[in-house]
TIPA-700865 format. One record per residue (C-alpha): x negated, y, z; residue in three letters; chain; residue number from 1. Coordinates in nm, 2 decimals, padded with zeros to 4 digits. Layout:
N
        X        Y        Z   keke   ketor   kelo
        X        Y        Z    ALA       A    NUM
...
END
This chain:
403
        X        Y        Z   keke   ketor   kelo
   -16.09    07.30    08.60    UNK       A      1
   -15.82    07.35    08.34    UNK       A      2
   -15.48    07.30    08.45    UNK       A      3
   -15.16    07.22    08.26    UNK       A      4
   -14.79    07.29    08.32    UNK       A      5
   -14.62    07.01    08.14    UNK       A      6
   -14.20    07.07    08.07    UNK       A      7
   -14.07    06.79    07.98    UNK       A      8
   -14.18    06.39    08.02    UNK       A      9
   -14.01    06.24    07.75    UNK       A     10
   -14.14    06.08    07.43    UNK       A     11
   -14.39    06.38    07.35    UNK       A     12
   -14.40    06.45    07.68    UNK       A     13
   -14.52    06.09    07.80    UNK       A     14
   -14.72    06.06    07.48    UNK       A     15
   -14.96    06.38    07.68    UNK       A     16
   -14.99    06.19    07.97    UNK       A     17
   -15.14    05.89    07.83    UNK       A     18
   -15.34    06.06    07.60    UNK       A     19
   -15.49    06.26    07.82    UNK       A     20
   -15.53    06.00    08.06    UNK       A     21
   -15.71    05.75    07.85    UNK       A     22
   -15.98    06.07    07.74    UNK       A     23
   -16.02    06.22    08.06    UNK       A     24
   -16.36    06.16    08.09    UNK       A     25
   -16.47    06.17    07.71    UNK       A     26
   -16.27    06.52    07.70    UNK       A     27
   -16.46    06.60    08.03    UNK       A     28
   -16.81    06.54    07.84    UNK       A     29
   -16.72    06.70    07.54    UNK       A     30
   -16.57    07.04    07.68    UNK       A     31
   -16.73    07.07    08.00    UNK       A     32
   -16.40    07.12    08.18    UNK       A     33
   -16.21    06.88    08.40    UNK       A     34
   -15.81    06.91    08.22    UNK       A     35
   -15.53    06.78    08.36    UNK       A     36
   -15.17    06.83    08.43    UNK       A     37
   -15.12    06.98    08.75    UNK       A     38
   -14.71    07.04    08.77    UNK       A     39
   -14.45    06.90    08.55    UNK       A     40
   -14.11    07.00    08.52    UNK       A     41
   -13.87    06.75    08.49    UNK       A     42
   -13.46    06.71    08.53    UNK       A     43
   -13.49    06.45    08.77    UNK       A     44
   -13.78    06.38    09.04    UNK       A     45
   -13.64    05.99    09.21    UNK       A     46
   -13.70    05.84    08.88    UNK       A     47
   -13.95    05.59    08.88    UNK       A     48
   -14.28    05.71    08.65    UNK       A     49
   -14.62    05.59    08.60    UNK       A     50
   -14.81    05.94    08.65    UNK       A     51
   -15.16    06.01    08.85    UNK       A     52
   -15.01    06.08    09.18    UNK       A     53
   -15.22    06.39    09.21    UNK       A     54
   -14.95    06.49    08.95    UNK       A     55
   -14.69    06.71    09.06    UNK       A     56
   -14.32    06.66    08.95    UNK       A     57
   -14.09    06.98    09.01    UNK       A     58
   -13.71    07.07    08.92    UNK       A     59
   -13.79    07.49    08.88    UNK       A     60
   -14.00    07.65    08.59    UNK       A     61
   -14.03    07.90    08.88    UNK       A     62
   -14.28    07.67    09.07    UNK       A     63
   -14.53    07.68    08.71    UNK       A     64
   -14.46    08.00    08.61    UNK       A     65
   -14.58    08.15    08.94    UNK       A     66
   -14.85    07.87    09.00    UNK       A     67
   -15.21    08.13    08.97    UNK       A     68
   -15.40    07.81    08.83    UNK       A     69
   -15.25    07.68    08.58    UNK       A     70
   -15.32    07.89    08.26    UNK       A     71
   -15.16    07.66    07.99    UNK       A     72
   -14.81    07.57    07.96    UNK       A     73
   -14.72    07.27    07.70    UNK       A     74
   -14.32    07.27    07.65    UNK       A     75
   -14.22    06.96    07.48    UNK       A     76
   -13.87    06.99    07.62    UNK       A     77
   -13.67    06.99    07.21    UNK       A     78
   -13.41    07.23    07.38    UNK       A     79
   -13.37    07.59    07.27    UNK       A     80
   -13.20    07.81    07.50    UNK       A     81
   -13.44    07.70    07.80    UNK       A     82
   -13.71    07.66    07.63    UNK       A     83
   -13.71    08.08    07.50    UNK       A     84
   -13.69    08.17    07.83    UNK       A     85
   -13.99    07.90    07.92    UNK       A     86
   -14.21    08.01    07.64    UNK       A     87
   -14.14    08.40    07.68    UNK       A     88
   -14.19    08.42    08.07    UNK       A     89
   -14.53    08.22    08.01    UNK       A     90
   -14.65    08.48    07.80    UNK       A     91
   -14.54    08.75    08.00    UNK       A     92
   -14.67    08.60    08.27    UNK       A     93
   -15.00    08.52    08.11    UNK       A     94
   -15.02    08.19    08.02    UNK       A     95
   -15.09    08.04    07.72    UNK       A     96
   -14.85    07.85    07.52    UNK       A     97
   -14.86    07.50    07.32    UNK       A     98
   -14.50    07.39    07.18    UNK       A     99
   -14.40    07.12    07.01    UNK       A    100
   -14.04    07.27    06.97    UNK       A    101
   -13.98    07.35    06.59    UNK       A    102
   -13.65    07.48    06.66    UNK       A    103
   -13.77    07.76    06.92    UNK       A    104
   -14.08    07.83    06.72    UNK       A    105
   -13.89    07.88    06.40    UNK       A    106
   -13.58    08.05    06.54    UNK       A    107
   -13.83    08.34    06.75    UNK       A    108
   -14.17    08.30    06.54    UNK       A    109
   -14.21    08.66    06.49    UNK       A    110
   -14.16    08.71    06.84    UNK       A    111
   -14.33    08.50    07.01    UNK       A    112
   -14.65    08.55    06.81    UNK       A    113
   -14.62    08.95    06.83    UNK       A    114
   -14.62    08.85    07.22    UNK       A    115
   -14.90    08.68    07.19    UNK       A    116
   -15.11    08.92    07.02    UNK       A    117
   -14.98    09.17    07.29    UNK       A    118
   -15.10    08.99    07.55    UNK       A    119
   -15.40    08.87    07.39    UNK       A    120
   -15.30    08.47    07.52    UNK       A    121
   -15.27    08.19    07.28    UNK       A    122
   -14.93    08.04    07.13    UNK       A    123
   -15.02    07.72    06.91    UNK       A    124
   -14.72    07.54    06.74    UNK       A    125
   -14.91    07.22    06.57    UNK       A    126
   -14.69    06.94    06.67    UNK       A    127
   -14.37    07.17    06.55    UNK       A    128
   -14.45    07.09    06.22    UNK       A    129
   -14.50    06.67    06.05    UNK       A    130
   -14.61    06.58    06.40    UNK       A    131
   -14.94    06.41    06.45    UNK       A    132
   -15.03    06.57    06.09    UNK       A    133
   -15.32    06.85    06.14    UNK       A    134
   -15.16    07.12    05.89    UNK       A    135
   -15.09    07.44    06.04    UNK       A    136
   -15.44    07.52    06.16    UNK       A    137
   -15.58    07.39    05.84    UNK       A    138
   -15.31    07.64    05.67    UNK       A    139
   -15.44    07.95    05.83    UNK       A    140
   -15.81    07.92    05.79    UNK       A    141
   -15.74    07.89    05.42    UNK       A    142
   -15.52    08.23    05.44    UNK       A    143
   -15.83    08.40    05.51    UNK       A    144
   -15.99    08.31    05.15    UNK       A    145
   -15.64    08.22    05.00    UNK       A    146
   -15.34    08.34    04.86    UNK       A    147
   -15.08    08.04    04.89    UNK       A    148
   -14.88    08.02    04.63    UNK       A    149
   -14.69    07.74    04.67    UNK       A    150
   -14.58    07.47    05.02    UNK       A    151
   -14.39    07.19    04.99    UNK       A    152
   -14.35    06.87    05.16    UNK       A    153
   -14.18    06.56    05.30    UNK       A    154
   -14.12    06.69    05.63    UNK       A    155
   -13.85    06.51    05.79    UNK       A    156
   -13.92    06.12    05.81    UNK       A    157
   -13.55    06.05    05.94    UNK       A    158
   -13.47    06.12    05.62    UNK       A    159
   -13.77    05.97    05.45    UNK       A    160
   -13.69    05.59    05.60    UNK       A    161
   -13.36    05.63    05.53    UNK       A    162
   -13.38    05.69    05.16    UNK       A    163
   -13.73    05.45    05.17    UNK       A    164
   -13.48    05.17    05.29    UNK       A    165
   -13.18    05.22    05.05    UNK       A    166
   -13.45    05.25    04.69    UNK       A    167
   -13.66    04.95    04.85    UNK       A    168
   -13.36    04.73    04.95    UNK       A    169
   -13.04    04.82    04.77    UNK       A    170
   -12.86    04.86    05.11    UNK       A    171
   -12.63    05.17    05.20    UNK       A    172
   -12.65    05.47    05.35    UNK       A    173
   -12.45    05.38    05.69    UNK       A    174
   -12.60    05.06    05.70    UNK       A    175
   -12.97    05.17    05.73    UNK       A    176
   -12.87    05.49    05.93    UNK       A    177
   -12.75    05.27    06.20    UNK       A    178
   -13.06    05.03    06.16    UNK       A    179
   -13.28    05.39    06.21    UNK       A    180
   -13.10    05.46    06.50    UNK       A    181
   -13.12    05.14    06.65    UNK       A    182
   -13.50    05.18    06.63    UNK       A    183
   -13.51    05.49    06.73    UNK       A    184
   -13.61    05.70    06.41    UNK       A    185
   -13.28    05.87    06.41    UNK       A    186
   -13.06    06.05    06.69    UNK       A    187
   -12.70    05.89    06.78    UNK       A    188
   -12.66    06.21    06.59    UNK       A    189
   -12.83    06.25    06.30    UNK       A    190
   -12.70    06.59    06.18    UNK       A    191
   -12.96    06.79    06.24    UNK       A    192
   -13.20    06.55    06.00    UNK       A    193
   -12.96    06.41    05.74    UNK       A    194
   -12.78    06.78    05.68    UNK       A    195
   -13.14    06.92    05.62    UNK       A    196
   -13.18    07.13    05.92    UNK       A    197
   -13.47    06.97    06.07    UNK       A    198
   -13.68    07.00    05.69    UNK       A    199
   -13.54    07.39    05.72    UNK       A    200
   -13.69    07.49    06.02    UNK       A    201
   -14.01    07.35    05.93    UNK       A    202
   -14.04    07.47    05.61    UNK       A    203
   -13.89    07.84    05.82    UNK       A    204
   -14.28    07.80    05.94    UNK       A    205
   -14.47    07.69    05.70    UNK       A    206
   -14.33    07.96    05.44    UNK       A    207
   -14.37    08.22    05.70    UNK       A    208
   -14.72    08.17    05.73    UNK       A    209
   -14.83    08.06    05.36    UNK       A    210
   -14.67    08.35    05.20    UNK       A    211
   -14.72    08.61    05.47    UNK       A    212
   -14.38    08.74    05.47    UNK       A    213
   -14.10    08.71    05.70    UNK       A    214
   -13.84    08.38    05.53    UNK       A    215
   -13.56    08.34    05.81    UNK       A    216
   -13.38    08.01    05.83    UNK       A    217
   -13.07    08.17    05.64    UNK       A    218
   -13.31    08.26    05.33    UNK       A    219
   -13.33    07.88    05.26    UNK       A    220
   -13.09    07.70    05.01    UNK       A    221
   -13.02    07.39    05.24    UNK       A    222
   -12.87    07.07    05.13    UNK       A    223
   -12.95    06.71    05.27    UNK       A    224
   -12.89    06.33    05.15    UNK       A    225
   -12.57    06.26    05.42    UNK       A    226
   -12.36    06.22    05.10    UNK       A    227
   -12.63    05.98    04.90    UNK       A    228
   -12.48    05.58    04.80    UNK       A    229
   -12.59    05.32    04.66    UNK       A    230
   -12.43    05.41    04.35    UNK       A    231
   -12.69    05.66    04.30    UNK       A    232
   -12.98    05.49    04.42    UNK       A    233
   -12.90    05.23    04.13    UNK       A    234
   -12.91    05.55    03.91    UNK       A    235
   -13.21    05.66    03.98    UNK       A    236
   -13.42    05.39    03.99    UNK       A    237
   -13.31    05.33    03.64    UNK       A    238
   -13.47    05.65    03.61    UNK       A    239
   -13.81    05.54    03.71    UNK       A    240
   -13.77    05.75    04.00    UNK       A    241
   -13.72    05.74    04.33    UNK       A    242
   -13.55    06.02    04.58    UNK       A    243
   -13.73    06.20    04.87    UNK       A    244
   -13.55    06.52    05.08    UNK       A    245
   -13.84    06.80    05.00    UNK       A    246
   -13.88    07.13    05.18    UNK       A    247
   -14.05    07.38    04.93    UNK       A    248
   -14.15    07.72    04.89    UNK       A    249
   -14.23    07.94    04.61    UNK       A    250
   -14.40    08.27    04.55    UNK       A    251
   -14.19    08.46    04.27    UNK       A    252
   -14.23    08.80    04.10    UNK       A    253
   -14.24    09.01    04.44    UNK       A    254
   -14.03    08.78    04.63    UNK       A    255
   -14.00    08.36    04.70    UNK       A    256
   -13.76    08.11    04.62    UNK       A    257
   -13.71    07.83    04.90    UNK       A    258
   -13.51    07.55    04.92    UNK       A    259
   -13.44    07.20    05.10    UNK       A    260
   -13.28    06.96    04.88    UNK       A    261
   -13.29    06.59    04.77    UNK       A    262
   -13.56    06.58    04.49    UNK       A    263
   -13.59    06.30    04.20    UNK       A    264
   -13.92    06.19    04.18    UNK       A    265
   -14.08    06.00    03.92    UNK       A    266
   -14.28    05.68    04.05    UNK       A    267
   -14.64    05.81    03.93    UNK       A    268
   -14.57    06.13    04.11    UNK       A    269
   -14.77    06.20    04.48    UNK       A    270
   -14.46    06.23    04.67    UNK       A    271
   -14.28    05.90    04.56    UNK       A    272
   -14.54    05.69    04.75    UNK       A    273
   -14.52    05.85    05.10    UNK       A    274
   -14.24    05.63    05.24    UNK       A    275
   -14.07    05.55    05.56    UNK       A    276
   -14.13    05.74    05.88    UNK       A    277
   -14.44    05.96    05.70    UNK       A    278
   -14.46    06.31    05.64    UNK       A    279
   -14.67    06.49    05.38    UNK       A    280
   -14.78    06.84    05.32    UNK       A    281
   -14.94    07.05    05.04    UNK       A    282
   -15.02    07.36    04.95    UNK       A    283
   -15.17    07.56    04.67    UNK       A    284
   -15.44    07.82    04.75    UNK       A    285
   -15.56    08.04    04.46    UNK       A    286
   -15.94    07.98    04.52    UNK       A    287
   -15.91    07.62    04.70    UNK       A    288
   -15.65    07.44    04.46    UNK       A    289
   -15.42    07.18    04.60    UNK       A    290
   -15.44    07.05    04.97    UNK       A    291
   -15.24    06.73    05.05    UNK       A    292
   -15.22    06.61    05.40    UNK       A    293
   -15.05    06.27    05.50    UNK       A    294
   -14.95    06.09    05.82    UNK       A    295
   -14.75    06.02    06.09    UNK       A    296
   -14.45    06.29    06.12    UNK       A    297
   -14.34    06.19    06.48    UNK       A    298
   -14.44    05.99    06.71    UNK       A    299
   -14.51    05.98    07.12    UNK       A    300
   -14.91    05.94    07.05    UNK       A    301
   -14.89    06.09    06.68    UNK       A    302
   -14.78    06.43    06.86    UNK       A    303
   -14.86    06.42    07.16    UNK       A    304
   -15.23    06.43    06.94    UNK       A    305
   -15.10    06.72    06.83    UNK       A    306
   -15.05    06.89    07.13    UNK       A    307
   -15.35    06.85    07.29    UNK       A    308
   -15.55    06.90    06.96    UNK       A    309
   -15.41    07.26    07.07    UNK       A    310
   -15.46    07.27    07.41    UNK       A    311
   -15.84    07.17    07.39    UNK       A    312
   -15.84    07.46    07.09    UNK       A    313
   -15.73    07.69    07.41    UNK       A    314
   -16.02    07.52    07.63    UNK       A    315
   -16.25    07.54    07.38    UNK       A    316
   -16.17    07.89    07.28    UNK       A    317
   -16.17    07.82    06.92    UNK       A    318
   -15.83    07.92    06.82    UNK       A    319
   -15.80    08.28    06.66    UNK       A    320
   -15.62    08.59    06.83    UNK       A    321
   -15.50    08.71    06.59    UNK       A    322
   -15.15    08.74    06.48    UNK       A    323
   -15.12    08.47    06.17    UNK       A    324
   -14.82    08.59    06.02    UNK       A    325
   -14.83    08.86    05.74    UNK       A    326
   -14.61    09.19    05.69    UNK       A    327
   -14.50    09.14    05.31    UNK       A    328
   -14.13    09.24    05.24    UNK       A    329
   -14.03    08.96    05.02    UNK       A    330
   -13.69    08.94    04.82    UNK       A    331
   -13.53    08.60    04.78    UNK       A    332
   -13.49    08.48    04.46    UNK       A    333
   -13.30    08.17    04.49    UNK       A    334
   -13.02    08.29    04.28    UNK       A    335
   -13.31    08.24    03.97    UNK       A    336
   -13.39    07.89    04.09    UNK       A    337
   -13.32    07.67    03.75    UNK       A    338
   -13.42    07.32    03.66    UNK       A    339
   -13.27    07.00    03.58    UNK       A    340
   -13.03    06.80    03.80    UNK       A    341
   -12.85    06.50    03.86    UNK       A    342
   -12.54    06.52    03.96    UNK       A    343
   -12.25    06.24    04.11    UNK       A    344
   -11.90    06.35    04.18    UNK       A    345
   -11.67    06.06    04.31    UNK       A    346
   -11.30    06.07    04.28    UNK       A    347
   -11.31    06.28    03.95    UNK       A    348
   -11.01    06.36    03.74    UNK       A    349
   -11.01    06.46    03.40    UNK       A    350
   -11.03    06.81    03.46    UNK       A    351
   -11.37    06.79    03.68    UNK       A    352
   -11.53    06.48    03.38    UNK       A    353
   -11.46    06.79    03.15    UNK       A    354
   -11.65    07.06    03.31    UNK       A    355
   -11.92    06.86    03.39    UNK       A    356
   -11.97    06.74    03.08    UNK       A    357
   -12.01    07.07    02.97    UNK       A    358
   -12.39    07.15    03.13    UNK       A    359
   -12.48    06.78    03.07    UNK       A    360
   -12.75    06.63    02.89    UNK       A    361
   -12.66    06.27    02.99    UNK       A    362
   -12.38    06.08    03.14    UNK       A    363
   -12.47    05.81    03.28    UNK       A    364
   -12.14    05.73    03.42    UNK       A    365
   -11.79    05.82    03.40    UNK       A    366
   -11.57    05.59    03.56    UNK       A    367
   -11.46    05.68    03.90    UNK       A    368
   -11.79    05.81    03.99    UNK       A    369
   -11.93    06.04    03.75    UNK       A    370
   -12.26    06.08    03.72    UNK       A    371
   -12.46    06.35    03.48    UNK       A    372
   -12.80    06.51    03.41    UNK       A    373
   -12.78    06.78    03.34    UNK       A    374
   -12.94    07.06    03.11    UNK       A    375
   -13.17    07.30    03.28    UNK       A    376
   -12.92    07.52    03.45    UNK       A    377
   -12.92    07.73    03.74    UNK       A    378
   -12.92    07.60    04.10    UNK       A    379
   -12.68    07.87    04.22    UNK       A    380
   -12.44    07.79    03.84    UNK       A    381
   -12.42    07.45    03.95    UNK       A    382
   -12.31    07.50    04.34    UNK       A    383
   -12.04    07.75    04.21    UNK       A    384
   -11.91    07.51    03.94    UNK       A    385
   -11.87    07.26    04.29    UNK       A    386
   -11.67    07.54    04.48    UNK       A    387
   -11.45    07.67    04.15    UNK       A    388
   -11.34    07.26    04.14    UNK       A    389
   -11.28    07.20    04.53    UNK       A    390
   -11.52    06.96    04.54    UNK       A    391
   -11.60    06.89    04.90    UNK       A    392
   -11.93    06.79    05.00    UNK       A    393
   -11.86    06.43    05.08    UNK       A    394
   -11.76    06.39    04.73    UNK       A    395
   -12.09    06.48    04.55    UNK       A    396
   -12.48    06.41    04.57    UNK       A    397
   -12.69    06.70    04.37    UNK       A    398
   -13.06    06.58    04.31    UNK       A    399
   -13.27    06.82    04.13    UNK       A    400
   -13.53    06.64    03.85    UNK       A    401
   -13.90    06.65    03.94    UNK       A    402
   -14.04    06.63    03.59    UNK       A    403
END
C-alpha cells in the first residue's frame, strides 16, 4: 500500500482525486501497489465533498507530517509561505515530495533539491511547469547526452488566450480579460500572468535546469502584454504576424541572456499557431536537435496528470536521485541582448516622435499613438530611451521582432 498526503482540494487538488479514482484498479495492475490518498489537508472540513469516505480530511499538516504511513506528500495548495514550510518539513521528515507549485519551486529550487539529495527522497515539480505538458522529465534525460543551448516557450496560457482572442477577433484587451476571467482562465487578479510573472518563474526552472547554472527570478528581463490595444494588434497583423508572451533562455559566451517579453511572430513560424489556453516548450540539445512539446498548460485533469505521472515515478522507483541542477557560474548578459522591435508610445509630444524616430526603421504611425520598428538596437538602449522620456509603462507596448 502507497499512501498519499494530499494539501489542498482545489482545481489540481480535485483533479488527483478523480484521476486517481477512475485508475485505481488499472494503476493497481500495472504497479503492483494499491495507492491512494490517505489524509488530506484542507481549510475547511463541514464542506460538502465527493471523496472515498475511507479518505481522511484534516485542518493540521501536523496530522501528515507525523502520519508513519504515508511516504508521499502532493502539495497543490498555489500558496508560498505555507507551502515552504509543507515541502521542507516533508523532506526532513522523510517523505517524498510532488508539487505543483511553480512559485515555491522556483523561489527555493536549489534548496529543496540539495534537500532532496541529502536525504536521498524524491522532490518531482512536473505539473509546475505548462501543466499537463510532460517537459521537465523529458528535459533531464536529455542533459545526460545534451548540452542545451537554448529553452523557450509559450508558458503562460492566460496570456496566450488573451492575445489569441484580441489577433483572432479585433476585440480589446479589457474586454477579453474580463471574458477569461469569467471563464475561469484568468484570476480576479490577473497580475501575476499579464505582468509576466507567472512565464518568469517558469522559465526560473526551466533555465536552471537546461543550462546547469543557477538563473534567479531577478536575472530575468520581465515585461508582459498588460499594456497591449487594439491599436497594435491592427499593426501587427499587417505585419503578417501575430503576438505571443515567450519565456526564453539563452546560452552566451560564458554566461545566458533570459528574458520574458511580448514577441512578434510571423504566421509560418511554430509559435504563432499554439493559441488559446496551450502552452508549448522547446529546447535545443547539441546532439538531439530541436524538441517541441505541446498541450494543455493548466487544467484540473491536464495537471492533476501531471502530478501523479510523478507520484507513480516515486511508486515505480524510476525517478533519478540525483541532484538535476548543475554548478556552472553564469554571468547575465542581458545588457547585450539586441534585435529588432516594435515599439507604440501613446500620448506622444514632439519631443518623444523625435527621439524615436531616431532608432527607427519604419513608422508606421505617428498620430497620437506612435508606432515604430525599429533598427536592430539594444534591448537595454531601448528601455533607457523609455526612462530618459518619462514614459510610464501604461503608455507603451515594446514587442521584439521574431524574424
Amino acid at each position: 500500500m502507497v499512501n498519499i498526503g494530499l494539501l489542498g482540494l482545489g482545481t489540481v487538488g480535485s483533479g488527483v482525486v478523480e484521476i486517481l479514482d477512475k485508475r485505481k484498479e488499472k494503476l493497481k495492475g500495472l504497479t503492483g501497489h494499491d495507492i491512494r490518498i490517505k489524509k488530506v489537508l484542507v481549510n475547511d472540513s463541514s464542506k460538502k465533498r465527493k471523496l472515498d469516505p475511507e479518505i481522511e480530511l484534516v485542518l493540521d499538516f501536523d496530522e501528515i507530517l507525523h502520519d508513519e504511513e504515508i511516504s508521499i506528500i502532493v502539495e497543490v495548495t498555489g500558496d508560498v509561505e505555507n507551502s515552504y514550510k509543507y515541502i521542507s518539513q516533508g523532506l526532513k521528515a522523510g517523505k517524498n515530495i510532488v508539487t505543483a507549485n511553480k512559485a515555491v519551486v522556483s523561489k527555493y529550487f536549489e534548496e529543496f533539491s540539495a534537500l532532496a539529495k541529502e536525504k536521498d527522497l524524491a522532490f518531482l515539480y512536473e505539473a509546475s511547469v505548462a501543466g499537463g505538458i510532460p517537459v521537465l522529465k523529458p528535459l533531464k534525460e536529455q542533459l545526460l547526452l545534451n548540452e542545451v543551448s537554448q529553452v523557450q516557450g509559450i508558458l503562460n496560457g492566460t496570456c496566450n488566450y488573451i492575445l489569441s482572442r484580441m489577433i483572432d477577433e479585433g476585440k480589446n484587451y479589457h474586454d477579453i480579460l474580463k471574458s477569461a476571467q469569467d471563464m475561469g482562465y484568468a484570476e480576479a487578479d490577473p497580475t501575476a500572468d499579464v505582468d509576466g510573472i507567472d512565464t518568469m518563474r517558469k522559465l526560473r526552472i526551466l533555465a536552471t535546469l537546461s543550462l546547469q547554472g543557477k538563473i534567479n527570478e531577478e536575472d530575468i528581463f520581465m515585461d508582459g502584454i498588460s499594456s497591449i490595444t487594439s491599436f497594435d494588434i491592427e499593426v501587427i497583423k499587417k505585419m503578417n504576424s501575430t503576438v505571443k508572451l515567450i519565456g526564453e533562455a539563452k546560452s552566451y559566451k560564458d554566461g545566458f541572456t533570459a528574458v520574458v517579453q511580448p514577441t512578434i511572430v510571423p504566421r509560418d513560424n511554430y509559435f504563432a499557431n499554439v493559441n488559446l489556453a496551450h502552452n508549448s516548450v522547446a529546447f535545443n540539445g547539441s546532439e538531439v536537435g530541436e524538441l517541441k512539446f505541446y498541450g494543455p498548460g493548466a487544467g484540473k485533469l491536464p495537471t492533476g496528470n501531471a502530478v501523479l505521472s510523478d507520484v507513480l515515478d516515486i511508486v515505480t522507483k524510476t525517478y533519478k536521485k540525483n541532484n538535476p541542477l548543475g554548478t556552472a557560474e553564469l554571468k547575465n548578459y542581458n545588457h547585450e541582448i539586441k534585435g529588432r522591435y516594435y515599439l507604440r508610445v501613446s500620448d506622444a509630444d514632439d519631443n518623444i516622435v523625435r527621439s524615436l524616430r531616431r532608432i527607427s526603421e519604419e513608422m508606421p504611425s505617428n498620430k497620437g499613438q506612435v508606432a515604430i520598428i525599429t533598427n536592430e538596437i539594444g534591448l537595454m538602449e531601448i528601455k533607457d530611451l523609455l526612462d530618459s522620456l518619462n514614459i510610464e509603462k501604461g503608455r507603451y507596448f515594446l514587442g521584439r521582432i521574431l524574424d
